[in-house]
SEGU-165926 format. One line per 5 residues: number of its first residue (from 1); for each residue y, z, x of C-alpha. Coordinates in nm, 2 decimals. Layout:
BEGIN
NUM	Y Z X  ...
//
This chain:
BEGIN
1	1.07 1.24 1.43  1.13 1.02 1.73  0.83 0.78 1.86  0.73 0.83 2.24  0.73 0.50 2.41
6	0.58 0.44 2.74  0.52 0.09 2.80  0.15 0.09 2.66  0.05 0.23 2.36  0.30 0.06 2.11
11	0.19 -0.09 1.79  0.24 -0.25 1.52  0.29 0.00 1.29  0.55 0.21 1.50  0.75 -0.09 1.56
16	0.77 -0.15 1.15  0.87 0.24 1.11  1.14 0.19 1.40  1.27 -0.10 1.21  1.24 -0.02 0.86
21	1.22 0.32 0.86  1.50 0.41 1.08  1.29 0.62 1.35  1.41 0.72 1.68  1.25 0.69 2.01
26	1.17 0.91 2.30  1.10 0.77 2.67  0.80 0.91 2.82  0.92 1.02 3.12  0.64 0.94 3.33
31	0.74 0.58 3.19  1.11 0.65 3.33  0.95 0.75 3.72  0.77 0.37 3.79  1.13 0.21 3.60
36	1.32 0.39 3.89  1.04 0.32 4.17  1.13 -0.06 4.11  1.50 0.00 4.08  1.47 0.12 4.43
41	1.29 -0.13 4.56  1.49 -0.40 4.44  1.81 -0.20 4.61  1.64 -0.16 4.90  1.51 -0.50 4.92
46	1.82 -0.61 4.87  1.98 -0.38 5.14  1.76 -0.56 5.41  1.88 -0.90 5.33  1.58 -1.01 5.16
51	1.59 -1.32 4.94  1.49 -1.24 4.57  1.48 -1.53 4.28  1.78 -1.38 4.03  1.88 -1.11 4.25
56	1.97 -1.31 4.56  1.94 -1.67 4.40  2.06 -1.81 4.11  1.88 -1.88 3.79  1.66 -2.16 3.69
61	1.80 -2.54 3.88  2.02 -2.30 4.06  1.69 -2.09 4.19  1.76 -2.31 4.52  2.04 -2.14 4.61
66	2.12 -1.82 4.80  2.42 -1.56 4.71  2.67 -1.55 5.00  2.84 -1.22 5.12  3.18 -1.27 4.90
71	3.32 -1.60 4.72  3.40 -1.96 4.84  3.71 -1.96 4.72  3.85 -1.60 4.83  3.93 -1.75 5.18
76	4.17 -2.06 5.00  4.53 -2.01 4.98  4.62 -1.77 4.70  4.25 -1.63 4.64  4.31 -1.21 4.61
81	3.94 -1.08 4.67  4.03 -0.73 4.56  4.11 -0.89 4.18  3.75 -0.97 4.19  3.56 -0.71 3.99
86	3.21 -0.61 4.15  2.98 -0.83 4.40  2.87 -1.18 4.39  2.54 -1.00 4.30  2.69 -0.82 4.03
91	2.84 -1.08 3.87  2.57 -1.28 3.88  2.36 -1.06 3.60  2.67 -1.01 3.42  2.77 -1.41 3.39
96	2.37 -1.44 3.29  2.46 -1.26 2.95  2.81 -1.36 2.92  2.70 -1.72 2.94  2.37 -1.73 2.77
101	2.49 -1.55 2.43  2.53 -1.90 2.22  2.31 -1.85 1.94  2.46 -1.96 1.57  2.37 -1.92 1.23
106	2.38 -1.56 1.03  2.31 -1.26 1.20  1.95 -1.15 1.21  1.90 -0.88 0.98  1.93 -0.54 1.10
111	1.53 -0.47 1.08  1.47 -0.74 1.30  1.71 -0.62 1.54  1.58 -0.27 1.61  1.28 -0.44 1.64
116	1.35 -0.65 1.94  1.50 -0.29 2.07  1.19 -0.12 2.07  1.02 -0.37 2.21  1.23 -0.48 2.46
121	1.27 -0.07 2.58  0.91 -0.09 2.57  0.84 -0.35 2.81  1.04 -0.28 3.03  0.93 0.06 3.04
126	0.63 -0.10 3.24  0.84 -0.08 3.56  0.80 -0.43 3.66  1.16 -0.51 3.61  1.38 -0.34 3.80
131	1.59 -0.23 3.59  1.76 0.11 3.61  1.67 0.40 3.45  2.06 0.48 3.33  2.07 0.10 3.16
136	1.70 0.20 3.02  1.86 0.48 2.86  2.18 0.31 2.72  1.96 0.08 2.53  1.79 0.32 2.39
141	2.10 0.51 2.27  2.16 0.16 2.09  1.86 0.24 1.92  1.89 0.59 1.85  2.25 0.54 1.72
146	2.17 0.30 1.48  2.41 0.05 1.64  2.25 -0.33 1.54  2.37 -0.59 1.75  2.51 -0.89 1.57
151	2.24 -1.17 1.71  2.30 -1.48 1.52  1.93 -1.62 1.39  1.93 -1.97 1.59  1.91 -2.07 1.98
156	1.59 -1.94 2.13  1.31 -2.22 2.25  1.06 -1.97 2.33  1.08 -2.00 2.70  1.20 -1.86 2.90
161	1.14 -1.61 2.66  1.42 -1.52 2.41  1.74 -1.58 2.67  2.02 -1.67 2.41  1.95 -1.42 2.17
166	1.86 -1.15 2.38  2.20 -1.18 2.54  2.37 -1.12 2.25  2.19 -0.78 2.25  2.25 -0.73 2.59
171	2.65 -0.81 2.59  2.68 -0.50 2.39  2.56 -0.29 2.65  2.85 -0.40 2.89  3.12 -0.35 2.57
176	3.13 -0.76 2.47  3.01 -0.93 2.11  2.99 -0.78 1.80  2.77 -0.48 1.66  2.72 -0.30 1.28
181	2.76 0.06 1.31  2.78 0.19 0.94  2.79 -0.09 0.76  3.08 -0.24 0.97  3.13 -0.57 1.20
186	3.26 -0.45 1.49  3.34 -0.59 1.83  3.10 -0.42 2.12  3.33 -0.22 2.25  3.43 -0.05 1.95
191	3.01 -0.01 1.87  2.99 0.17 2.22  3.31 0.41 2.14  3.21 0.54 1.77  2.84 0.56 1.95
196	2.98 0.77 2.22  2.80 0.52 2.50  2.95 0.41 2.80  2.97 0.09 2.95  2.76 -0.08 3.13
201	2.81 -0.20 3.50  2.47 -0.41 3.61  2.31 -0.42 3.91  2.01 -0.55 4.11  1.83 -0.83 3.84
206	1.94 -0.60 3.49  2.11 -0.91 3.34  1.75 -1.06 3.39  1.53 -0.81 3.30  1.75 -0.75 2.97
211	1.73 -1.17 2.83  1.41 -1.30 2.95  1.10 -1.21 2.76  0.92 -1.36 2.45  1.11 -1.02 2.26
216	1.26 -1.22 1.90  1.00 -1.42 1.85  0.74 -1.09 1.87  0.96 -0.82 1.63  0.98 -1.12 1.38
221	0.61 -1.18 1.46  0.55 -0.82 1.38  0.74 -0.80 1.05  0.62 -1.12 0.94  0.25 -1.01 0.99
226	0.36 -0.63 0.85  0.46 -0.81 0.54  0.20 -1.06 0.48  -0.04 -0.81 0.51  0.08 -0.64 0.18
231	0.12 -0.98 0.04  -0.24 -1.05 0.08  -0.35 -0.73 -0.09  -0.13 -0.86 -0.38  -0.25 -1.17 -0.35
236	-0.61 -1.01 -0.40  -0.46 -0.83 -0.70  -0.30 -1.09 -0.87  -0.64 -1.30 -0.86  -0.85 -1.04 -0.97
241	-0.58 -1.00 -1.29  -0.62 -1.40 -1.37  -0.99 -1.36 -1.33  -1.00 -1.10 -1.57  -0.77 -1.28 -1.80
246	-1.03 -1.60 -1.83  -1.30 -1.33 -1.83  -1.45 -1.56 -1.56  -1.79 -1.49 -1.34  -1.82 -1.28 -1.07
251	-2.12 -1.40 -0.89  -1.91 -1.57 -0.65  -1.80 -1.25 -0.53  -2.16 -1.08 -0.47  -2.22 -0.94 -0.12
256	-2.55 -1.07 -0.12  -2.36 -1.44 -0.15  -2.11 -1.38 0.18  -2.39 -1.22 0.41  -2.50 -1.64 0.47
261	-2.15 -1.71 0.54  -2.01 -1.37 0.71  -1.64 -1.47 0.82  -1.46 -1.16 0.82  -1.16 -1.25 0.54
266	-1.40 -1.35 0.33  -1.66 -1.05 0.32  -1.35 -0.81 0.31  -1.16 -1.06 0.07  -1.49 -1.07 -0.17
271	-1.52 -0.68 -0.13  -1.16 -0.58 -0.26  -1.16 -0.81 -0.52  -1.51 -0.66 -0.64  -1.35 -0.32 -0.63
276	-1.02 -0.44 -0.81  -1.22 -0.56 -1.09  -1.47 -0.26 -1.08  -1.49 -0.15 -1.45  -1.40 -0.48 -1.64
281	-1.59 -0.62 -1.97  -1.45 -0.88 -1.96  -1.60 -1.07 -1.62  -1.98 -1.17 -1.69  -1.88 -1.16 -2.08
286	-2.15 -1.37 -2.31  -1.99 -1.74 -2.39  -2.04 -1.61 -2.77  -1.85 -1.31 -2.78  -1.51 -1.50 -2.68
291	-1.34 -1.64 -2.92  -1.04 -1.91 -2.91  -0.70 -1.86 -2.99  -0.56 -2.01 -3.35  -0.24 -2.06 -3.45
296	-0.14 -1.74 -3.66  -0.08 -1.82 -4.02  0.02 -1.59 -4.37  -0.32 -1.67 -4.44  -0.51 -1.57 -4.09
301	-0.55 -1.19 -4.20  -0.67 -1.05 -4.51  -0.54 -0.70 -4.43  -0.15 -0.59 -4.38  -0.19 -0.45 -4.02
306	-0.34 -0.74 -3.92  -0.04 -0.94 -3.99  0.14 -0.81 -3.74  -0.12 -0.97 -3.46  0.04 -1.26 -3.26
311	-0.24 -1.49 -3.32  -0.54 -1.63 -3.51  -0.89 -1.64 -3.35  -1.23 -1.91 -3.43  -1.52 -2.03 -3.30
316	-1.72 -2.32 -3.39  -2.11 -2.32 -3.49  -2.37 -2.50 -3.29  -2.61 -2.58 -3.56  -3.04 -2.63 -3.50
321	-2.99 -2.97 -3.50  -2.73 -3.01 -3.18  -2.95 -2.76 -2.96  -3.28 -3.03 -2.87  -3.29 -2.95 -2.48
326	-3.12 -2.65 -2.48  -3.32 -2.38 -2.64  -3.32 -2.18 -2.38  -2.99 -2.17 -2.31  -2.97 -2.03 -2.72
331	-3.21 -1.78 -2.70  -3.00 -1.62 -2.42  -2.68 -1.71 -2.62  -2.55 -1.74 -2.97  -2.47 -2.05 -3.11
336	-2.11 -2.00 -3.14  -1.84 -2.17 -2.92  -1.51 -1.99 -2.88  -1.31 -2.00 -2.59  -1.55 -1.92 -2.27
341	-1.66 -2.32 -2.14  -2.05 -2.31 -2.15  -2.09 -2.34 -1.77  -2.25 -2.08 -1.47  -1.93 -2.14 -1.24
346	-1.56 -2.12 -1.29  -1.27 -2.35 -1.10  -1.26 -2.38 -0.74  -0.91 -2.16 -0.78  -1.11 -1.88 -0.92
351	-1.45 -1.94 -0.73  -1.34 -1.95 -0.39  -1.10 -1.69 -0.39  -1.29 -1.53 -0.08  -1.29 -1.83 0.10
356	-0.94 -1.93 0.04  -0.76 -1.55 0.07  -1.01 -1.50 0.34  -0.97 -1.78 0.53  -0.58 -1.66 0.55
361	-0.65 -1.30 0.59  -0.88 -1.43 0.93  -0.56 -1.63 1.02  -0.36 -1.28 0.97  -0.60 -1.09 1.22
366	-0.61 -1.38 1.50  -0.27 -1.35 1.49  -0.25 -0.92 1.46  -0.49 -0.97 1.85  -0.24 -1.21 2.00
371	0.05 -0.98 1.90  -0.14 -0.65 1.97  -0.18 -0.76 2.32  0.22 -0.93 2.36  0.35 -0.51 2.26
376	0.26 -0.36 2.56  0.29 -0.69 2.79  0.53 -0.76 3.07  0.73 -1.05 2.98  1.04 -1.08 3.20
381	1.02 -1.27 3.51  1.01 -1.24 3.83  0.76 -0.98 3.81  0.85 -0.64 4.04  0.54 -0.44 4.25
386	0.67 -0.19 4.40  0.39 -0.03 4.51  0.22 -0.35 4.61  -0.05 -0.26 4.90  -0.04 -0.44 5.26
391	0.27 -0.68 5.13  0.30 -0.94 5.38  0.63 -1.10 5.24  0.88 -1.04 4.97  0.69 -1.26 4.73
396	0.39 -1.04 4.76  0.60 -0.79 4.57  0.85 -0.99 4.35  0.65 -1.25 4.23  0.77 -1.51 4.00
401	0.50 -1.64 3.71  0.53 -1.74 3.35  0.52 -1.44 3.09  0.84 -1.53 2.94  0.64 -1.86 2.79
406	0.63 -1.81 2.44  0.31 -2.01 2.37  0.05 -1.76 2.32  0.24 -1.61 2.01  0.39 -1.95 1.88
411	0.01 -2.11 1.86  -0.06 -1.81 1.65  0.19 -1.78 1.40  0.12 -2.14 1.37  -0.20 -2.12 1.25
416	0.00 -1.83 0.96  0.24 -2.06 0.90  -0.04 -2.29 0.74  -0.20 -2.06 0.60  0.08 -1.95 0.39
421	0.09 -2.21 0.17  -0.26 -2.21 0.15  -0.26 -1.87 0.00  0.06 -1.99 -0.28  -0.12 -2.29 -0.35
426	-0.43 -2.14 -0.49  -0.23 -1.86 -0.66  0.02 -2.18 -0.84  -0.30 -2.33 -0.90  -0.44 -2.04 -1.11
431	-0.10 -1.99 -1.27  -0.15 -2.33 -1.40  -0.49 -2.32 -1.54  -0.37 -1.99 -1.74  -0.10 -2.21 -1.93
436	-0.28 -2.53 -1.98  -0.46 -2.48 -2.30  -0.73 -2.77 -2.16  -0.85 -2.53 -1.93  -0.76 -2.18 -2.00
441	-1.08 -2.08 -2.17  -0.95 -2.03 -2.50  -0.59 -1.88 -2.44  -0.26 -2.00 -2.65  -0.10 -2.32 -2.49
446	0.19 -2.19 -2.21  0.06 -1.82 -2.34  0.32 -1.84 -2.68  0.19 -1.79 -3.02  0.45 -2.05 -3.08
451	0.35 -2.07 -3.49  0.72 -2.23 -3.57  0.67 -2.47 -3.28  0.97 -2.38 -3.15  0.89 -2.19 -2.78
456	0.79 -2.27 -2.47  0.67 -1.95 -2.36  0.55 -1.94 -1.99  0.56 -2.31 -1.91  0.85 -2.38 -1.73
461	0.72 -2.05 -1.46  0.45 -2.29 -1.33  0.73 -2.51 -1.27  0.91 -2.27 -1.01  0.59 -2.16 -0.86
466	0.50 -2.54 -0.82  0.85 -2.60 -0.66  0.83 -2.33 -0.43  0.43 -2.44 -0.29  0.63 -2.79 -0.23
471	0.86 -2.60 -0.03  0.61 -2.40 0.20  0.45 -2.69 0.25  0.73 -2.92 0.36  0.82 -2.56 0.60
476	0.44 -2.54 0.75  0.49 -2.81 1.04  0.43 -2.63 1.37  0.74 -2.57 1.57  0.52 -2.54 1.85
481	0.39 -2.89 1.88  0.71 -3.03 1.98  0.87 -2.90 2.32  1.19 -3.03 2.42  1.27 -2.96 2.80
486	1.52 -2.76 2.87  1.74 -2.63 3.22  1.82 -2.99 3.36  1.39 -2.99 3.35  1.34 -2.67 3.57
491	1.20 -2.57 3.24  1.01 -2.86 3.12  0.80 -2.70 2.87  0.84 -2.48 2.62  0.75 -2.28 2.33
496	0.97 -2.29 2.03  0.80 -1.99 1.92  1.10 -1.81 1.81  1.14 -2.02 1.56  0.83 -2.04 1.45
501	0.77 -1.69 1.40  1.17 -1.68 1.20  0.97 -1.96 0.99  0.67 -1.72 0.87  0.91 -1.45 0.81
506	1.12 -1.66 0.60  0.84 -1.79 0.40  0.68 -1.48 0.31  0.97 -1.44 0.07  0.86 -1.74 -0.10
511	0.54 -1.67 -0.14  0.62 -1.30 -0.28  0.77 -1.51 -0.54  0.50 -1.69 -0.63  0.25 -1.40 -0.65
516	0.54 -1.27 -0.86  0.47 -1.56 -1.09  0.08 -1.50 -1.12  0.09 -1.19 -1.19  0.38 -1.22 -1.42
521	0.18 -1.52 -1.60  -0.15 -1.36 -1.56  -0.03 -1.00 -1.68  0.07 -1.21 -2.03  -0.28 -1.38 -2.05
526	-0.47 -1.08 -2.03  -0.34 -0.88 -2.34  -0.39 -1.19 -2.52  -0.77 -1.20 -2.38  -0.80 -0.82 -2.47
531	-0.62 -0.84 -2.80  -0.83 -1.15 -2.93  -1.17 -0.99 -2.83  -1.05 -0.64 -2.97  -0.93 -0.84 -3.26
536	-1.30 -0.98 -3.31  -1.45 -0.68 -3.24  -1.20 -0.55 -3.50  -1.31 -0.74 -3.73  -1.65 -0.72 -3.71
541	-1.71 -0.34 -3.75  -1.59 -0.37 -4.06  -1.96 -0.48 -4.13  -1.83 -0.79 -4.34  -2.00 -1.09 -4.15
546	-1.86 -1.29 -4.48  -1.50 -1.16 -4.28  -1.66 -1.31 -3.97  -1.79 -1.59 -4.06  -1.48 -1.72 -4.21
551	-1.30 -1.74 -3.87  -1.61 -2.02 -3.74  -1.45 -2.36 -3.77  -1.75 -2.55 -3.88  -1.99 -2.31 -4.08
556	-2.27 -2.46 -4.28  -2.20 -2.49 -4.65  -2.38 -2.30 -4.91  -2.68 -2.46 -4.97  -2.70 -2.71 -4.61
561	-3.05 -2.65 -4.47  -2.89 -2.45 -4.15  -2.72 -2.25 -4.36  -2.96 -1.95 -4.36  -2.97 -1.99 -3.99
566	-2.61 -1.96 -3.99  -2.60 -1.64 -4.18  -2.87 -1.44 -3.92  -2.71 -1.54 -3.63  -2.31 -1.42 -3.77
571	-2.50 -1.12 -3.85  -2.61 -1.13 -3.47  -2.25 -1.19 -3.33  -2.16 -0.91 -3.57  -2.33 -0.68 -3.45
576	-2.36 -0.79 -3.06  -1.93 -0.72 -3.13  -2.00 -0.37 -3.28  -2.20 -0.27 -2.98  -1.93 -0.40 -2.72
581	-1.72 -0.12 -2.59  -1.36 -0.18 -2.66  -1.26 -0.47 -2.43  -1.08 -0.42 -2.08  -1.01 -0.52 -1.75
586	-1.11 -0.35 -1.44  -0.95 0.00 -1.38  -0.70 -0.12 -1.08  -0.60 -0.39 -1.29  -0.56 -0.21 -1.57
591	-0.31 -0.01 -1.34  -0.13 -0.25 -1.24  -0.09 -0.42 -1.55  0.10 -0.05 -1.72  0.29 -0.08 -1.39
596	0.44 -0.42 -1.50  0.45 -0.33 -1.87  0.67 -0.05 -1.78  0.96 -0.31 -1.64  0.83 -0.64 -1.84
601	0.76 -0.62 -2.21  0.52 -0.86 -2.34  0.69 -1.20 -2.48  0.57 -1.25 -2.84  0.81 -1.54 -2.89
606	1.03 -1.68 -2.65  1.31 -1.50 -2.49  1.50 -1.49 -2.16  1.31 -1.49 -1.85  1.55 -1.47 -1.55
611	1.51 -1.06 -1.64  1.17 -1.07 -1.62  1.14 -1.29 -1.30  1.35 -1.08 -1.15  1.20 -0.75 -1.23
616	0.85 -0.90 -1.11  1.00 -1.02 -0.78  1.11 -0.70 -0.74  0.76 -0.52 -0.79  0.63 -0.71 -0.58
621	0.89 -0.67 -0.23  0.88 -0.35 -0.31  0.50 -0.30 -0.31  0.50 -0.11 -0.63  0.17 -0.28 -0.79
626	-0.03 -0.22 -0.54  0.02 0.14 -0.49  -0.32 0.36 -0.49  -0.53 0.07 -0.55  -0.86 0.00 -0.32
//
């Protein structure tokens, strides 16, 4: 399948299939008749003598002077015009490229790079260029061919537009730089032969209309916002997980709470994380039925198959005389404290997940408008009408304005570039509060039984994750607040978009990792939650509340005046166990827990974790969690 461009109905979505996917494209030929109307314009324009900014002129501080008929120094002594290859107009576009392909650092990688193809074809697909319809079609081949042009990462400001990078693309066209064709470095001219595409000799403003748009800085835009996307829905996953593994509250997440604050992100954010958890028993469970986690000992279980559990569980009585001023609160609840805190609301981490994840997702759709818009923009200058009504002079038709300024898109993916370690913060921070036995509800300290005091289970992971939030946020400084003039100051301001949006990219990586290590942390703390309540509930249908009783801490004696109190209300936690369904999560995280089981084992005692960060890391790139999930 090839995807039809014509200059105004590109997306998003096509341009992350053409780059990732390896999908072709088709030029809609309608597109290719208004390309060749201003490609015979400019020739005619050009014909008549006209002057034309980077046709007739030079570029930028040279834009104040005209192109003569043949070269100054062909009349001096020696000078042998007919060595010269092609016109003074002709090499003008071709020195453009030649001279402005200086970027350094590794190549970009080859998604990126048919990415800037389609766009770039796209644009200029507009016919407001000039470029030909022949060169059009070259570029395309590029495309089609799957020849990436080596375009080292850094050496764009953002205005005007992408100029050193794009010229790397560009020089491969005329048989100069370096290209991959199958895996393989090659120099241009080799890429062009194994592609079967001929050189290319430019004419009338090509060099220009090939190197000045805002054309990087949008395909990295466009991945970065492609990936982000699917790292917010993990994000939303790997929240819903840890709030199932404290068995926290869900009121927070109520519709009825975000209609009197409706920002988008958080009504969708509150929505999905509603339906992730759909089918829990854990969320919204009674303080009572919770119990703590205990050391394991010989002694913990009286039956053999019990032994083999990986923990102890307790609770501790509240007797008559500690409950003045809060009856209420015990004729609701049983008078038993395991591990659930006695309070309505939950951490800010696990509270304001919809504010925080939507707050970001909001962020992700100002900047999806911006870039919606930039696809099917002009961004090149000087702008070409060729069929311009009543034109009264040249620059009526060839107009020169500012579309190569990157600002538009670098003020946007500033505002994702903070929000991206926004989103990792909140996730390290609930990765944290699952290890720290002061305030994991109940769970074992750094999730390890740990009964020989010898293992360290999961503490070291918040460690990484904490290094890595340190590390988006030393990254998160706008590029875009700090212009440095460029062009002897014919270009005085500028964008630095390009990098900015090569930032965002880059730091989605990171903070894949970091959802990595929430859900690898929180995937641990949930069987323990399920195991200890099934445990209790276990224990309890055996219809024994002696059995029961024995795992509360601080039971009444035989013969203390609460102890027949005591006795009813064990009997009460008994039973309110035996009526419990067996204890779970909600369905999707149930899913995508057995998805992580299936690569990570649960760690009873300690063992090596690079494995298992790996394997996570690579769930998550890859998308696999998330798979059918709402």
């Amino acid at each position: 399948m090839r995807i039809e461009l014509d200059g105004s109905s590109l997306t998003r979505a096509d341009v992350v299939r053409i780059a990732r996917g390896g999908t072709g494209i088709a030029l809609a030929p309608a597109a290719l008749e208004r390309v060749q109307r201003a490609a015979d314009f400019l020739a005619e324009k050009v014909s008549c003598g006209e002057p034309v900014y980077g046709v007739t002129t030079g570029f930028g501080s040279n834009a104040d002077k005209l192109l003569g008929a043949h070269r100054a120094r062909d009349e001096l002594p020696g000078g042998n015009p007919e060595q010269r290859d092609g016109t003074l107009l002709e090499e003008l576009q071709h020195n453009l490229l030649i001279t402005h392909a200086v970027c350094v650092g590794a190549p970009l990688a080859a998604e990126v790079v048919r990415a800037i193809l389609a766009i770039r074809i796209n644009t200029l697909l507009r016919g407001h260029s000039g470029i030909r319809v022949s060169t059009l079609q070259a570029l395309a081949a590029l495309l089609n061919r799957n020849v990436v042009p080596v375009i080292p990462a850094k050496g764009s400001v953002g205005a005007s537009g992408d100029l050193a990078p794009l010229s790397h693309l560009a020089i491969v066209l005329l048989g100069g730089g370096e290209a991959f064709v199958d895996g393989d470095r090659v120099s241009g001219a080799e890429a062009l032969k194994r592609a079967g595409i001929e050189p290319v000799r430019l004419s009338f403003k090509e060099g220009l209309a090939l190197n000045n748009g805002t054309t990087q800085m949008l395909a990295t835009a466009v991945l970065a916002l492609s990936r982000l996307e699917d790292l917010m829905a993990t994000a939303d996953l790997a929240a819903a997980m840890t709030l199932d593994a404290f068995a926290g509250r869900s009121g927070a997440l109520r519709p009825e709470v975000h209609a009197l604050r409706p920002h988008p992100g958080q009504v969708e954010t509150a929505e999905r994380l509603r339906a992730l958890l759909e089918g829990s028993n854990l969320v919204d469970i009674p303080y009572h039925l919770v119990p703590r986690f205990r050391t394991w000992t010989a002694e913990s279980w009286s039956d053999p198959a019990e032994q083999q559990r990986r923990f102890d569980i307790g609770w501790d009585y509240v007797p008559p005389s500690q409950r003045h001023g809060r009856e209420a609160f015990y004729q609701r609840f049983l008078p038993f404290k395991g591990g659930k805190k006695h309070q309505p609301q939950d951490a800010y981490c696990l509270r304001c997940m919809p504010q925080v994840h939507g707050a970001v997702r909001d962020a992700w759709a100002q900047a999806c408008r911006i870039i919606d818009i930039e696809l099917n923009s002009v961004t090149d200058n000087p702008l070409v009408f060729a069929d311009a009504e009543n034109p009264r002079f040249i620059e009526d038709q060839v107009i020169s304005a500012g579309h190569f300024h990157g600002m538009p898109l670098a003020l946007a993916m500033s505002y994702v570039k903070a929000a991206i370690p926004v989103l990792a913060s909140i996730s390290e921070r609930r990765l944290n509060k699952l290890v720290d036995p002061a305030n994991n509800d109940g769970l074992p300290a750094f999730l390890i039984g740990n009964e020989d005091a010898t293992d360290s289970g999961f503490m070291i992971v918040q460690y990484t994750a904490a290094a890595l939030v340190n590390d988006l946020a030393t990254r998160a400084h706008p590029a875009s607040v700090y212009s440095i003039p460029t062009s002897a100051n014919a270009e005085d301001h500028v964008s630095m978009g390009t990098n900015e949006a090569r930032h965002v990219l880059d730091m989605t990586e990171d903070l894949g990792h970091v959802l990595a290590l929430e859900l690898y942390t929180a995937a641990q703390a949930l069987e323990y939650r399920q195991d200890m309540l099934n445990a209790a509930r276990s224990l309890a249908a055996r219809g024994d509340w002696a059995a029961l009783a024995d795992k509360v801490g601080n039971a009444p004696r035989e013969g203390h005046p609460s102890r027949a109190a005591f006795e009813d209300e064990i009997r009460q936690l008994m039973q309110a166990l035996i009526e419990t369904a067996e204890f779970h999560a909600g369905s999707a995280v149930r899913k995508a827990h057995a998805r992580i089981r299936e690569s990570i084992d649960f760690m009873q005692r300690d063992r090596a974790m690079d494995g298992d960060v790996r394997r996570i890391c690579e769930l998550v790139a890859s998308n696999a969690l998330l798979g059918d999930l709402p």
